[in-house]
ZASEDREN-741624 format. One record per residue (C-alpha): residue number from 1; x, y, z. Coordinates in Angstrom, 3 decimals. Layout:
- pos|X|Y|Z
- NUM|X|Y|Z .
...
//
This chain:
- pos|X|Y|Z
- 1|-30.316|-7.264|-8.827 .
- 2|-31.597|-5.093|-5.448 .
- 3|-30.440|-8.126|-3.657 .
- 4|-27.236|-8.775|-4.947 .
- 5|-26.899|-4.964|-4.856 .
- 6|-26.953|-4.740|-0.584 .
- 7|-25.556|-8.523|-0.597 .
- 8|-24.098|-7.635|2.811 .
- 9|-28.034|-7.768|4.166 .
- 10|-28.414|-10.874|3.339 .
- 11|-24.803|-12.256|3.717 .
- 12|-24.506|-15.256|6.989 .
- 13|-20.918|-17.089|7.728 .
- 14|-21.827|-20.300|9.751 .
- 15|-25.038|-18.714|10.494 .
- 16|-23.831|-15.251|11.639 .
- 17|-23.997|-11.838|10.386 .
- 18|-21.490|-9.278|9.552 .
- 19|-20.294|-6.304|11.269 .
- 20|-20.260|-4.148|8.072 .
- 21|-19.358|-0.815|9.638 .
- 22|-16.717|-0.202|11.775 .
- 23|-17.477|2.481|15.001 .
- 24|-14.796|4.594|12.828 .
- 25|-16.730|4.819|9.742 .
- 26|-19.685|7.341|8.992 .
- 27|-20.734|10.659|8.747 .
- 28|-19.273|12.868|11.749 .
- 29|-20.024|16.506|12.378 .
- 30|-16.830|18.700|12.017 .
- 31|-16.637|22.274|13.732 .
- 32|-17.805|23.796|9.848 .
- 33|-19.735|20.927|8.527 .
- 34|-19.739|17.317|7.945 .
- 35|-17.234|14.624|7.145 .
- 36|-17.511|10.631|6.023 .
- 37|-14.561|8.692|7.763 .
- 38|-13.622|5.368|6.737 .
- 39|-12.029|2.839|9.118 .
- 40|-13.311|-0.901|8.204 .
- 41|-9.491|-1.311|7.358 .
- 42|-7.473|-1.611|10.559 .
- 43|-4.817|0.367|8.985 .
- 44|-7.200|3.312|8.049 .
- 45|-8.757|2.973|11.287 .
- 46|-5.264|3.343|12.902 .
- 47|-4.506|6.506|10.866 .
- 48|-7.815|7.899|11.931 .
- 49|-7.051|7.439|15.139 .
- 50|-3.719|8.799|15.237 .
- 51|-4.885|11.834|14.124 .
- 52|-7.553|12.383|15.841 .
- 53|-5.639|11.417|19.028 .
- 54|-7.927|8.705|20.030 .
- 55|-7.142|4.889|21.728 .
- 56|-8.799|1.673|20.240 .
- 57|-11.270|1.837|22.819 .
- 58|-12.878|5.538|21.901 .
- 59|-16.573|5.573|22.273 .
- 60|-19.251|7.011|19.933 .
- 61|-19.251|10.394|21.762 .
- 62|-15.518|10.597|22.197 .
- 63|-14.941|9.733|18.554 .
- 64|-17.400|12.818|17.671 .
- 65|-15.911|14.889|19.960 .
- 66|-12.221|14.806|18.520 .
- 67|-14.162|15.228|15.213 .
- 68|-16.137|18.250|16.081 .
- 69|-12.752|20.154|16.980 .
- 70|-11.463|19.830|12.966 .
- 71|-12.796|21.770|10.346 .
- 72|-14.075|19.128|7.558 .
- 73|-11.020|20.105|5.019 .
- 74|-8.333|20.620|7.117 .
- 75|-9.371|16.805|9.247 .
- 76|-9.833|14.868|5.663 .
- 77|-6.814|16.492|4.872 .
- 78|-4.224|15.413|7.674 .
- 79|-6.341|12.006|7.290 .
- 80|-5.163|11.864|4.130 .
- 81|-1.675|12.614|4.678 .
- 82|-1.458|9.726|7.509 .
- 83|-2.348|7.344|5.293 .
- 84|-6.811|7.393|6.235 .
- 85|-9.814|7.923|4.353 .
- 86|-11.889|10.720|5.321 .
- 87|-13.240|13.486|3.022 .
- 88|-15.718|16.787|3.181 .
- 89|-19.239|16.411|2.598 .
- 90|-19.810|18.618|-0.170 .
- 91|-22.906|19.354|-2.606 .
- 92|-23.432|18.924|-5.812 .
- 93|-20.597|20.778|-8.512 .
- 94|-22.563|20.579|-11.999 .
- 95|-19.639|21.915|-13.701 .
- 96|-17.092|19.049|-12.399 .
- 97|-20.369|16.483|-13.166 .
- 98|-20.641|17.804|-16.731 .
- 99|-17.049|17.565|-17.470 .
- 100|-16.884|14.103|-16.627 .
- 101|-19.994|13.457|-18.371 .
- 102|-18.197|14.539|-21.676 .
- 103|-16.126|11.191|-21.204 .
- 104|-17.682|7.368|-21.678 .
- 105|-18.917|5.797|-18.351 .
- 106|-16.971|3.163|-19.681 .
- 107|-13.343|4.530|-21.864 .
- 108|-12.180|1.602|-23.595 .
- 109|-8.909|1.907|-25.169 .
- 110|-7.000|-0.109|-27.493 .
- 111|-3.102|-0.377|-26.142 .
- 112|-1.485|-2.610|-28.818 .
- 113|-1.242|-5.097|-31.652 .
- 114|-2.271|-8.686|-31.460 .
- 115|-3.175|-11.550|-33.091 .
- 116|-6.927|-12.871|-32.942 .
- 117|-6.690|-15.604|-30.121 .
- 118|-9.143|-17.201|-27.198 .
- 119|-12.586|-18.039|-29.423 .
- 120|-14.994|-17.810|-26.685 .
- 121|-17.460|-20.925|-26.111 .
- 122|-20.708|-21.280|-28.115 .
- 123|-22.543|-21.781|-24.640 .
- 124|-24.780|-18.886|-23.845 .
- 125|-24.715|-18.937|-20.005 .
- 126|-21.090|-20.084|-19.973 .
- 127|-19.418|-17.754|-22.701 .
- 128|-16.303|-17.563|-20.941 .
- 129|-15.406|-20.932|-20.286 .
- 130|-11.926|-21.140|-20.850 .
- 131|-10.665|-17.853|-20.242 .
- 132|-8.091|-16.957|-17.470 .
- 133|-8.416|-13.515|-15.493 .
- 134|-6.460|-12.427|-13.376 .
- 135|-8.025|-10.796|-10.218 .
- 136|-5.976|-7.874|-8.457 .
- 137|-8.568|-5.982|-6.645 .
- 138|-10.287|-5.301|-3.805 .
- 139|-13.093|-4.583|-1.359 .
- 140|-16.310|-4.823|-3.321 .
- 141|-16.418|-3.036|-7.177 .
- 142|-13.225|-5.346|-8.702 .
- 143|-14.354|-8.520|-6.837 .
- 144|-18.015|-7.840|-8.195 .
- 145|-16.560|-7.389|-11.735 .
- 146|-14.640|-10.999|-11.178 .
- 147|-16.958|-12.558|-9.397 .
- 148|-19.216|-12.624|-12.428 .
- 149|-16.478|-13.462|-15.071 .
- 150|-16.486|-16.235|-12.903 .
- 151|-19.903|-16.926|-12.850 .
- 152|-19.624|-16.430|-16.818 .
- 153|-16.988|-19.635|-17.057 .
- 154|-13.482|-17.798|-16.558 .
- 155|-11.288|-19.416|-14.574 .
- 156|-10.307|-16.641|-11.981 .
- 157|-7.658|-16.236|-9.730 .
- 158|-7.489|-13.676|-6.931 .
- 159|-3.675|-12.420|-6.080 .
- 160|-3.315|-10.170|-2.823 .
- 161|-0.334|-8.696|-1.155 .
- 162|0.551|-10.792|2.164 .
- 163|-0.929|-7.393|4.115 .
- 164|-2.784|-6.029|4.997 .
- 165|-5.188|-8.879|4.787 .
- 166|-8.597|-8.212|3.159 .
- 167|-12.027|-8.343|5.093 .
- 168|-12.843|-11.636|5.738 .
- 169|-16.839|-11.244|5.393 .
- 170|-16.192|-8.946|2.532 .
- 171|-14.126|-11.718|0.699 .
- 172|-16.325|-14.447|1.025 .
- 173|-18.891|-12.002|0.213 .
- 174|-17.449|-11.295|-3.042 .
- 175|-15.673|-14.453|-4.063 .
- 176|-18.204|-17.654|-5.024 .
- 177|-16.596|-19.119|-8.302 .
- 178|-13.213|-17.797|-7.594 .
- 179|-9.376|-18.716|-6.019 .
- 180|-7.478|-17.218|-4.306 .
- 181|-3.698|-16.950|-3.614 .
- 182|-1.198|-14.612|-2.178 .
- 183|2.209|-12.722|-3.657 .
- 184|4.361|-10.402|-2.711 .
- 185|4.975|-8.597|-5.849 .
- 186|7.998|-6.634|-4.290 .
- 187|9.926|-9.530|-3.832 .
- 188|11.977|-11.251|-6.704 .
- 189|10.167|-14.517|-6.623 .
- 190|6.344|-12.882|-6.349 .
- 191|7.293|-10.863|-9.336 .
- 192|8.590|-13.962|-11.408 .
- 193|5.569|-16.288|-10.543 .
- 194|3.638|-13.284|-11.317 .
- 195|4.375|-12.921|-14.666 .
- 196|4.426|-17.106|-15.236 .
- 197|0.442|-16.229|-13.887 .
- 198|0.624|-12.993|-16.801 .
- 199|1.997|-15.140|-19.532 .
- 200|-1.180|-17.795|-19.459 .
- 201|-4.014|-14.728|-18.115 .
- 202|-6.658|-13.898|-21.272 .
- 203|-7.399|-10.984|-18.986 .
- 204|-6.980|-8.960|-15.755 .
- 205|-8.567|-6.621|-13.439 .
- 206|-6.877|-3.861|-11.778 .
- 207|-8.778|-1.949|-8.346 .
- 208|-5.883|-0.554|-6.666 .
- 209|-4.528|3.026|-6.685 .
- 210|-3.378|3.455|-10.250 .
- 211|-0.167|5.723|-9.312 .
- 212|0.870|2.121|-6.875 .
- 213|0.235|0.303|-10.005 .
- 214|2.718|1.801|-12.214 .
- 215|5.187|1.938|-9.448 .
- 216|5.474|-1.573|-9.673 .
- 217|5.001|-2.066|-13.529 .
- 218|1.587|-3.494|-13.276 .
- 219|-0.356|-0.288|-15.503 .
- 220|-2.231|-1.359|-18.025 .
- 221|0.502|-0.358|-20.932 .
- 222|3.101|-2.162|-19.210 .
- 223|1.139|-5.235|-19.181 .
- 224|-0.212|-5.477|-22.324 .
- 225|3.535|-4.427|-23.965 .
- 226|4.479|-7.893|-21.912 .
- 227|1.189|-10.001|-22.791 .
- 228|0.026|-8.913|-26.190 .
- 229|-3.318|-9.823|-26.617 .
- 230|-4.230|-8.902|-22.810 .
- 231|-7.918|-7.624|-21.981 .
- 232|-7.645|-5.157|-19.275 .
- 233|-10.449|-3.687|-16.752 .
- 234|-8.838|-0.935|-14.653 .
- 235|-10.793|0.910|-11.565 .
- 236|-10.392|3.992|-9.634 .
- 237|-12.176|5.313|-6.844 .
- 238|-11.430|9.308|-8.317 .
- 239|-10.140|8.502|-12.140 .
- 240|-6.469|7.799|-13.348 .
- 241|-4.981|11.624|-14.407 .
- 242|-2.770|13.697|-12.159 .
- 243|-3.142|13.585|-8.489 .
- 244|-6.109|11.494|-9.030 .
- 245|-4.434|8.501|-9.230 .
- 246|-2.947|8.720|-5.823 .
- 247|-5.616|8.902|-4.019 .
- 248|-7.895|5.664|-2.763 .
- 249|-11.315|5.824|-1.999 .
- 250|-14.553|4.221|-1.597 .
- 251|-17.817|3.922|-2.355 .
- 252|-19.508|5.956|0.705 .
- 253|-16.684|8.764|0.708 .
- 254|-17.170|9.237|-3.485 .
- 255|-20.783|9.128|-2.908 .
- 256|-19.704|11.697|0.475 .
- 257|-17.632|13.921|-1.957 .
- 258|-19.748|14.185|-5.275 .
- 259|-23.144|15.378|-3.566 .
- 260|-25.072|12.622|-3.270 .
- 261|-24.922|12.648|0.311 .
- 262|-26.331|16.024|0.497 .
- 263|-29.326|15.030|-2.344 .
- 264|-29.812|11.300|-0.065 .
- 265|-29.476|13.644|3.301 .
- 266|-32.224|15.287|5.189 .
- 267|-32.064|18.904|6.791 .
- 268|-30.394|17.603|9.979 .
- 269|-27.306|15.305|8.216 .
- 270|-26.161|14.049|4.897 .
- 271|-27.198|10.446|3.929 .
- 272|-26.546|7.440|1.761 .
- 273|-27.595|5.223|-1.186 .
- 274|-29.601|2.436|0.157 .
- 275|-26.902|0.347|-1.108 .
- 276|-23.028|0.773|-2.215 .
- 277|-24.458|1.657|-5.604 .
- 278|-21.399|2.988|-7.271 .
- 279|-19.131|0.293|-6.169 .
- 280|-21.916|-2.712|-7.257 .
- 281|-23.384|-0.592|-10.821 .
- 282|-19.020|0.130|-11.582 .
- 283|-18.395|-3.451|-11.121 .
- 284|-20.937|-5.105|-13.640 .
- 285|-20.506|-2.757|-16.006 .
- 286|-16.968|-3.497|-16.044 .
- 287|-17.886|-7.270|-16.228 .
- 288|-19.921|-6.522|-19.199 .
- 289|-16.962|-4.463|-20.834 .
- 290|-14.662|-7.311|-20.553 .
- 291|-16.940|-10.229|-21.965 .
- 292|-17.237|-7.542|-25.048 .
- 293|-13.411|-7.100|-25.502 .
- 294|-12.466|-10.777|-24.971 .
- 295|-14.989|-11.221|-27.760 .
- 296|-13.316|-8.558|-30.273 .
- 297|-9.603|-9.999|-29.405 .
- 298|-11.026|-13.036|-30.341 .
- 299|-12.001|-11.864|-33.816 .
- 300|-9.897|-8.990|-34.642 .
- 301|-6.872|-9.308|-32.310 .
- 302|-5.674|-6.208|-29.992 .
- 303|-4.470|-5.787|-26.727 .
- 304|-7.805|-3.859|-24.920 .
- 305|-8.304|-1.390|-21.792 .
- 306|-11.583|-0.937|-20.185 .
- 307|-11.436|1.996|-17.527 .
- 308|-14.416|3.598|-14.954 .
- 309|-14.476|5.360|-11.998 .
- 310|-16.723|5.316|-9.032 .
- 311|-16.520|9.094|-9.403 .
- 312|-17.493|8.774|-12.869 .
- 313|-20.019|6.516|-12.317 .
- 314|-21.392|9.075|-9.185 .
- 315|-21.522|11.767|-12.062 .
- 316|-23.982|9.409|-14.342 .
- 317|-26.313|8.810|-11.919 .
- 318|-26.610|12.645|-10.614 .
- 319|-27.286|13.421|-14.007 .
- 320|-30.487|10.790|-14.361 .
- 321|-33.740|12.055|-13.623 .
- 322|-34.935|12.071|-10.246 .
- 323|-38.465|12.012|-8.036 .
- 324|-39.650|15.065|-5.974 .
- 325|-39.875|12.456|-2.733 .
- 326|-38.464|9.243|-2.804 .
- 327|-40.859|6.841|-2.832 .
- 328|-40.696|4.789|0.185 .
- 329|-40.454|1.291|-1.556 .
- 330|-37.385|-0.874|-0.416 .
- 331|-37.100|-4.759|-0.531 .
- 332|-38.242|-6.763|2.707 .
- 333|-36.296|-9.395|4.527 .
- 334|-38.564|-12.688|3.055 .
- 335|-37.903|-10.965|-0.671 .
- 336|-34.287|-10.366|-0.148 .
- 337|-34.104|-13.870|1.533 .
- 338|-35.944|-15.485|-1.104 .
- 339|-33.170|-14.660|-3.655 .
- 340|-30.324|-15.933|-1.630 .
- 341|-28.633|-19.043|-1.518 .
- 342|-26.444|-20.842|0.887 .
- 343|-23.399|-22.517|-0.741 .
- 344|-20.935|-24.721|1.482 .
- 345|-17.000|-25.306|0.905 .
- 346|-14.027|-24.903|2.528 .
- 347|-14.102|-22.294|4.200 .
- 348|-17.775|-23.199|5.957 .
- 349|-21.250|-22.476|5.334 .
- 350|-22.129|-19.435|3.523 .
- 351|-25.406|-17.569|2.456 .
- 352|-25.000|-14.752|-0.096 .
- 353|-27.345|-13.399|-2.638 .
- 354|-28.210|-15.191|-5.567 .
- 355|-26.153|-14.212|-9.132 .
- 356|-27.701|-11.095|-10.562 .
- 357|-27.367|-12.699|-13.665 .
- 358|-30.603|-14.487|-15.225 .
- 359|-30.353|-17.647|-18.061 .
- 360|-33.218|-17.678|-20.917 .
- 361|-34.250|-21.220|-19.218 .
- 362|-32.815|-21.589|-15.968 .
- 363|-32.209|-19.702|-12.960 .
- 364|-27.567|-19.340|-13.012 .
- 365|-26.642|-20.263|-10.015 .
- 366|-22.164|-19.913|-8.401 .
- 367|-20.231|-22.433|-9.956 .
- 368|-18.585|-23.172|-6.528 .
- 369|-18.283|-21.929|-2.982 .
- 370|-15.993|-19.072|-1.896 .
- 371|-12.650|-20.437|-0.826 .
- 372|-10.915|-18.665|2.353 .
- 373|-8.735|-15.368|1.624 .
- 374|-5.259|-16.557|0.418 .
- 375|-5.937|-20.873|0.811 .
- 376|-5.025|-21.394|-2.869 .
- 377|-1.677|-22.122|-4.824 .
- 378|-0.864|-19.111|-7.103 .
- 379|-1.549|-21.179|-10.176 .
- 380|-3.923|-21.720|-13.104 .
- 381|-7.228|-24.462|-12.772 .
- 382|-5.718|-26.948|-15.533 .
//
């Protein structure tokens, strides 16, 4: 699990690393405190740089420069507003951390009437064999929570927008046992193979910004009302209420914003996780949530919601018990290399981590390589 949790350490495409960071993305000192900027995404990097009046070829010291002339709130602000991520470094709010704690890590909801349907298979390591879920998310938590409905039996089927185009390294990453295809929901014909896609899907996972979702028809009450009987996993970087729903996020700016920084920081500048904790710990407990629900539809009907937040999921892990001093113990390259495995396919030779997922008498290993971002048809297995 520690490996599959920092996969990107162990992650090699045709034998060469990652670059996991881009030069726009980290912890930057602002002229009252800290921020966390995120720019992996060339669009958010180009919005960080507008703002901050900078050229593609800004160094590390000009970058902190324009940085250092913001205050924190007002930069992640006008970030914001042009269409970046950047937010505050801020400490620890018990208040906002017990509030959310009064709601389930995971809220499942029931949205509608349906028949029983889709008995899941007797077999034990592949209890989903059979099932169709459809994939629309990205970056790491969603694709976590598919890849291992994957890995469970589902057929699953990855649908992105044309653009902007998804991380390649991050995709493969993420994507062993999966397809993946691309539509342009806006468009007339996108929409109507989309719902051809809805009309056959046992299930479907939603990671982008819930308020875009609904825009476009695709919340979770406007599916099910169309596919009764749907299972649906639905998550948010802040939660789904209010203003919350507009915003995006990700794992290093929630963990930025909720105080974990601060608690992971040392007296000269905040810190991080040793691994994108939120987005990996949110992902396979959503997993989890949908091999449950699939299980009740199959034996007392329902359409189903299953909802978390990385915020949410920041809040339950503040509130477990902690050490006085960390403890210094952290995986070494031979152990994290001994639980990786090197899977080849179309789109070349790959090493990611092993499944975190262990069989009673076998080790579970991908049921096939990742395919390249967008190479399949936008259509079922068989």
């Amino acid at each position: 699990m520690a490996t599959a949790f920092q996969s990107e350490r162990v992650a090699r495409f045709d034998g060469e690393a990652p670059r996991v960071w881009s030069p726009l993305s980290g912890f930057r000192r602002a002229r009252d405190g800290w921020v966390r900027t995120h720019g992996n995404y060339p669009h958010h990097a180009r919005a960080l740089q507008r703002v901050l009046a900078l050229d593609g070829g800004a160094d590390d010291a000009a970058i902190g420069a324009a940085v250092a002339r913001w205050s924190a709130v007002e930069l992640a602000d006008a970030v914001t507003r042009e269409g970046g991520m950047c937010v505050a470094v801020a400490g620890e709010d018990p208040r906002v951390d017990d509030e959310l704690r009064r709601h389930p890590l995971v809220d499942v909801v029931r949205l509608g009437e349906a028949e029983a349907s889709g008995v899941l298979a007797v077999d034990a390591e592949r209890p989903l064999a059979g099932a169709r879920v459809l994939d629309l998310t990205r970056v790491i938590a969603g694709p976590v929570a598919t890849r291992t409905l994957a890995l469970l039996g589902a057929d699953v089927l990855r649908i992105d927008p044309p653009v902007p185009a998804e991380l390649g390294w991050q995709h493969l990453d993420s994507g062993p046992g999966k397809r993946s295809a691309l539509l342009d929901l806006r468009t007339e014909g996108g929409a109507a193979r989309f719902d051809e896609l809805l009309a056959g899907a046992d299930a479907i996972v939603l990671g982008y910004r819930p308020a875009s979702l609904a825009r476009l028809g695709l919340d979770p009450e406007s599916l099910a009302a169309r596919r009764p009987g749907l299972v649906v996993g639905q998550l948010a970087a802040w939660g789904f209420g209010g203003t919350t729903g507009e915003r995006g996020g990700f794992d290093s700016l929630v963990q930025a914003s909720s105080g974990i920084a601060l608690v992971e920081g040392g007296p000269d500048a905040p810190g991080a996780l040793p691994a994108q904790a939120l987005d990996h710990a949110t992902g396979y407990l959503i997993a989890a949530a949908m091999v449950a629900l699939l299980r009740r539809r199959s034996t007392v009907g329902g359409s189903w919601l299953a909802r978390m937040s990385l915020r949410r999921t920041a809040a339950e892990l503040l509130g477990l018990p902690r050490r006085a001093e960390a403890d210094g113990v952290g995986l070494d390259d031979a152990t994290r290399e001994s639980h990786a495995v090197t899977l080849s396919g179309p789109a070349g030779e790959q090493r990611i981590a092993r499944p975190a997922i262990a069989a009673p008498r076998r080790a579970v290993e991908w049921p096939s390589a990742p395919h390249e971002w967008g190479s399949d048809r936008p259509s079922w297995a068989g």
